[in-house]
N, C-alpha and C positions, 0 to 999 in steps of 0.2 A: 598584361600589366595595366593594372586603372590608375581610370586618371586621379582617383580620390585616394588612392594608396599610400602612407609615408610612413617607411623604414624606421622602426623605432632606432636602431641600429646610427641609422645619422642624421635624426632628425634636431640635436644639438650641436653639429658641426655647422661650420659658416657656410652660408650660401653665397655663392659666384655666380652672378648672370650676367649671362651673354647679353648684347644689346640689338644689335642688327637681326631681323629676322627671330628674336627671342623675346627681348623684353615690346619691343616696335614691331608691325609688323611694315617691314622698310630697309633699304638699302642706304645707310646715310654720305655714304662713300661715295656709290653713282649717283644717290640725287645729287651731291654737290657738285660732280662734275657736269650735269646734267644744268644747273643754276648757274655756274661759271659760265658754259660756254652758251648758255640762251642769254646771259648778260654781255660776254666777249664772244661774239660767233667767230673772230678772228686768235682769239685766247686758245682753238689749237695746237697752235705751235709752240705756243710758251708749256701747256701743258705736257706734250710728248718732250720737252727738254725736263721738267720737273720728273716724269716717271723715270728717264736715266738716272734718276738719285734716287731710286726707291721711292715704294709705296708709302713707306712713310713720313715721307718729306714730302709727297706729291698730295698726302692730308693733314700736313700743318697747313700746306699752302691755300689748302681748301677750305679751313676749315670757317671761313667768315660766309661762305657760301650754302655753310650746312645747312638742313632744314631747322627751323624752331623749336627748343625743348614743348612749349605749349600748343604745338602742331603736329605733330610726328603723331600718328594713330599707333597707340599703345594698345597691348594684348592685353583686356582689363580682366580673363580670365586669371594670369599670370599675378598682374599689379592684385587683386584683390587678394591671393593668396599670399604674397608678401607681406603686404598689410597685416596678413594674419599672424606671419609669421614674425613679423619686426612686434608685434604686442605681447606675443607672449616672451619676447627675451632673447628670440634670433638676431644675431650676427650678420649683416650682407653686405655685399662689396659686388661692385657695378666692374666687371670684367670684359674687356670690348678692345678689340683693334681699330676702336675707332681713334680719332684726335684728340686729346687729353681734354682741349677747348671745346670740344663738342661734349664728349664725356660729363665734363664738369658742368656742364649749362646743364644737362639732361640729369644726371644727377642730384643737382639742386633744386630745378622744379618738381622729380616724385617726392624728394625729401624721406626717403629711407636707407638709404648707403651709409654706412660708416667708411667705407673706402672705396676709391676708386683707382682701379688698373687700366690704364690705355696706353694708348702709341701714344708716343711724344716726338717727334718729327727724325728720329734717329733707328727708333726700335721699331716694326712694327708687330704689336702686341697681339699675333693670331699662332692658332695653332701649340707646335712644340714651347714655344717662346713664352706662351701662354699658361704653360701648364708650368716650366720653369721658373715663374714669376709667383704663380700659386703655391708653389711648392716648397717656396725657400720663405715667404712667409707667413705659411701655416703649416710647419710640417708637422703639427697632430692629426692634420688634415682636414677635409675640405668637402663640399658639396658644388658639381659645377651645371648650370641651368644651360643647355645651349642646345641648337637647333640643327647643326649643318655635319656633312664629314669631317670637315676641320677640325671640328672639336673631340675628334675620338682619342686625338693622343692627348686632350684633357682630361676626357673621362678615364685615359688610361691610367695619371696618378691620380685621379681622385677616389674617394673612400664612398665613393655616391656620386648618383645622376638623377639631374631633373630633363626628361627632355619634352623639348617643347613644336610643335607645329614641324614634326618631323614623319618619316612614310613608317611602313613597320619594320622595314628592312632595316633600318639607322635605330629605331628600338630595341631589336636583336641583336645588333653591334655592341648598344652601347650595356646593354645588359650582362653579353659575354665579358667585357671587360669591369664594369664594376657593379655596386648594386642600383640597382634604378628605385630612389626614393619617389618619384610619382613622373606622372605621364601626363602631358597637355597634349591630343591631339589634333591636329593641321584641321580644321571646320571650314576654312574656306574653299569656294570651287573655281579652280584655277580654271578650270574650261570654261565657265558659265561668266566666269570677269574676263575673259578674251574674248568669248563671243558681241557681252557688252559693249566693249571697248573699239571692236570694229565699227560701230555703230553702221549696221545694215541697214534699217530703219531710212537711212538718210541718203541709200543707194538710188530711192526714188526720183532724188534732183540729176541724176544723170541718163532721166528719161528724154529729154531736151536733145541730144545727139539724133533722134529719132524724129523730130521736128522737121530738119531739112527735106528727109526724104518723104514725109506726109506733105508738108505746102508743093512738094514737087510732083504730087499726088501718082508717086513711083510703088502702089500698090505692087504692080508683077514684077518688080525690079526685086529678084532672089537675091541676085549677087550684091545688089546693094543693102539689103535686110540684113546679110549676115555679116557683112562688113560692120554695118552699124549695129550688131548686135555685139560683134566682140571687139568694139570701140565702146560702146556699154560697159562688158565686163571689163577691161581696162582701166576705165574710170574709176571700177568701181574697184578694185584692187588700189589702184594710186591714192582714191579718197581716202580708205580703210588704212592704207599706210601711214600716209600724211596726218589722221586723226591720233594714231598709234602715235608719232612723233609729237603732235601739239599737246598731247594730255602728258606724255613724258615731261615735254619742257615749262606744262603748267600748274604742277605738281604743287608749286609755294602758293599760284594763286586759289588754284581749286582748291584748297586745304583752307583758305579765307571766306569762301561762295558758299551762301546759306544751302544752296544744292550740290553743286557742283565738286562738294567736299566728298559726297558718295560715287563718286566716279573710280574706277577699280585701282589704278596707280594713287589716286590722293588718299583712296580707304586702306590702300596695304592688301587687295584683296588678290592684286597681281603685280607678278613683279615688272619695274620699268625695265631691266636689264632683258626680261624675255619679250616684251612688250616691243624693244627695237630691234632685237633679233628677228623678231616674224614681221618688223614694219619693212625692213631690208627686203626680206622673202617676197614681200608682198610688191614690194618696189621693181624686183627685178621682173617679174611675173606680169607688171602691170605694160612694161616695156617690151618682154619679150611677144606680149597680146596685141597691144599695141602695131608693134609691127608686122606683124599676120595682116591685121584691119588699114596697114599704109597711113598709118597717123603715128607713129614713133616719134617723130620730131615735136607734134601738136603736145602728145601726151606727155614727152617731157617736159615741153614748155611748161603745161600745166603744174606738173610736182614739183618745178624750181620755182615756180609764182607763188605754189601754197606753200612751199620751205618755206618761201623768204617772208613769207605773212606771217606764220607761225612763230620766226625766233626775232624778226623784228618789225614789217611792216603794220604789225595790228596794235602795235603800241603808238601809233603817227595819226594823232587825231586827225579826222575825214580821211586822208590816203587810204585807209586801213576799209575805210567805204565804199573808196572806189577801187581796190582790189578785188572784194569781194563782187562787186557786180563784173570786175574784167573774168572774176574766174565762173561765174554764170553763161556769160556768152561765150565764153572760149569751149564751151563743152557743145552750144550749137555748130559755132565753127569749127570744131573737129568733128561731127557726125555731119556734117556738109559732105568734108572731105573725105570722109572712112566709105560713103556710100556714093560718092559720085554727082552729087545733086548738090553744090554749093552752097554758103546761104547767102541770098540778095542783099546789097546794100542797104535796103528797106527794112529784110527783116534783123540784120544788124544792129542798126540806127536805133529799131522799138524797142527790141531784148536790150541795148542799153541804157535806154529812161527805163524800163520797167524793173529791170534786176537793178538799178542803181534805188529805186525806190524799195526794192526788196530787202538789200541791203539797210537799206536805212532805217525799216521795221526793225528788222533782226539788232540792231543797233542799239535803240531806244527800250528796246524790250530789257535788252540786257542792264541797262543803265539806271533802267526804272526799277532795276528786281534787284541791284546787287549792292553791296556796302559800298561805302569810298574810298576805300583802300582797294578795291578791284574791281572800277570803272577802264582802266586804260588809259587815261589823261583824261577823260571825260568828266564834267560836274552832273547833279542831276539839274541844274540851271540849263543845260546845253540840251534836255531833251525837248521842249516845244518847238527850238531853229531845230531842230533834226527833223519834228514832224513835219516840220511847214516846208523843209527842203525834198520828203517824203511824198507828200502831196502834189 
């Protein structure tokens, strides 16, 4: 099936595309639960009372939370053939189980839709419900653009398939069932945006654990080597988690950050919903290590200090500065402990002027590099006191 292939057969029926993971590549459902609860960290409980009334009242609820129609990384493979096809006299209708209010925002900025099908906080518009919705008003019939299983019982009444960023298995499906008018397939490398996304690179800052047992100059100390060796790997599993969780929940801002927009959750290039399923994994993994190395306790401290940065203390001008330097030292004072060799009052004391000044680099870098919609409360006014409290 190519991708340049269209069915003479239905290439003047109306096209229906899917939104989520089709027309975007993006989850618009969980980002907004994912924006609700990094703005209400306490907003879980309201939210597991909204999912007893359905999915789809639990995304009217959401729907002020949604990502940006002018934000959302669109599949410009997809959007350009639109384009083509909305000029010469095609028909299209924005089909989505998303929130009508989302829908219609997004709708309005590509400005090619003649119609728009979505939930409206009663129905939710996926699936079977979806194909019944298509059905009854186009019964000469239809062309439907979508990406996932879900959509197979669309493709089943429809008279055509576009499918999009799907495996070849879901090609095969969706071909047995109707004709497959053209093929967009999946280009992104879901291994290679998680690998990213762990950022390994930065596993480096959890060489510091290693420090106690060097100034304690416990060179034949095996049992303490390997303690703090897999007080290392801990860290570096809890980092890789906690990273996995901060780019999920910064998904509005990175999509703002002249760089930071290419990170694999803000690009669409991985999904957040798999992104917190392995940050979990990684979580658990980093505890069960942890306690092998007898810093269990240390190492959770650490992942409830970097949660709580992540969904709110990094928005708390300076606080957010001196978290960052508490979670510096806490990685020597857990390789103190993991190998037996403490670390002294003395070298407490430096690693806190020093990592508090380290922080404050990291700071000022950000401040000086980014727009002012996504400082953190910061002006660029506030970066010289930053160097001079640096210094």
């Amino acid at each position: 099936m190519s991708s340049e292939a269209t069915e003479p057969g239905t290439a003047d029926l109306l096209l229906a595309v899917d939104l989520d993971g089709t027309l975007i590549h993006g989850d618009t459902f969980f980002e907004s639960i994912l924006s609700y609860l990094g703005s209400n960290p306490l907003g879980a409980f309201a939210l597991a009372g909204w999912f007893t009334k359905g999915r789809a009242f639990t995304k009217a609820k959401l729907a002020d939370y949604a990502p940006k129609a002018d934000e959302v990384p669109y599949d410009q493979r997809l959007l350009s053939w639109l384009r083509e096809e909305k000029a010469r006299g095609r028909r299209l209708a924005l089909a989505t189980a998303t929130d009508r209010k989302v829908a219609d925002e997004i709708a309005a900025h590509v400005g090619l839709f003649d119609e728009v099908f979505a939930s409206d906080g009663v129905i939710n518009l996926k699936s079977a419900r979806k194909a019944e919705a298509l059905s009854a008003a186009y019964p000469d019939g239809f062309v439907y653009a979508g990406n996932e299983t879900a959509d197979l019982e669309v493709w089943a009444k429809a008279k055509g398939a576009v499918v999009v960023n799907a495996d070849a298995t879901l090609q095969h499906r969706a071909a047995a069932l109707t004709t497959v008018e053209r093929v967009l397939p999946d280009e992104r490398d879901a291994q290679a945006a998680l690998q990213k996304a762990l950022r390994p690179r930065q596993w480096v800052k959890n060489i510091l654990v290693f420090i106690p047992l060097i100034a304690a100059q416990g060179w034949a100390d095996l049992e303490g080597w390997k303690n703090a060796f897999l007080a290392f790997v801990a860290l570096c599993c809890a980092a890789s988690s906690v990273y996995l969780f901060n780019d999920a929940f910064d998904i509005p801002a990175d999509r703002r950050h002249p760089r930071k927009r290419n990170r694999p959750f803000a690009s669409g290039t991985l999904s957040p919903a798999r992104g917190i399923a392995f940050a979990i994994g990684l979580a658990v993994a980093a505890l069960l290590v942890g306690w092998l190395a007898h810093v269990v306790v240390l190492t959770l401290l650490y992942m409830i200090i970097s949660s709580l940065y992540t969904v709110w203390m990094k928005r708390l001008v300076v606080v957010d500065i001196f978290v960052l330097a508490t979670l510096y030292g806490l990685r020597v004072l857990l390789g103190g402990e993991a190998s037996a060799h403490p670390a002294s009052s003395w070298m407490l004391a430096f690693c806190g002027f020093f990592f508090l000044s380290l922080a404050l680099v990291k700071r000022v870098t950000e401040i000086e590099g980014a727009p002012e919609n996504s400082r953190r409360g910061y002006k660029i006014e506030d970066a010289p006191v930053l160097k001079a409290m640096g210094v």
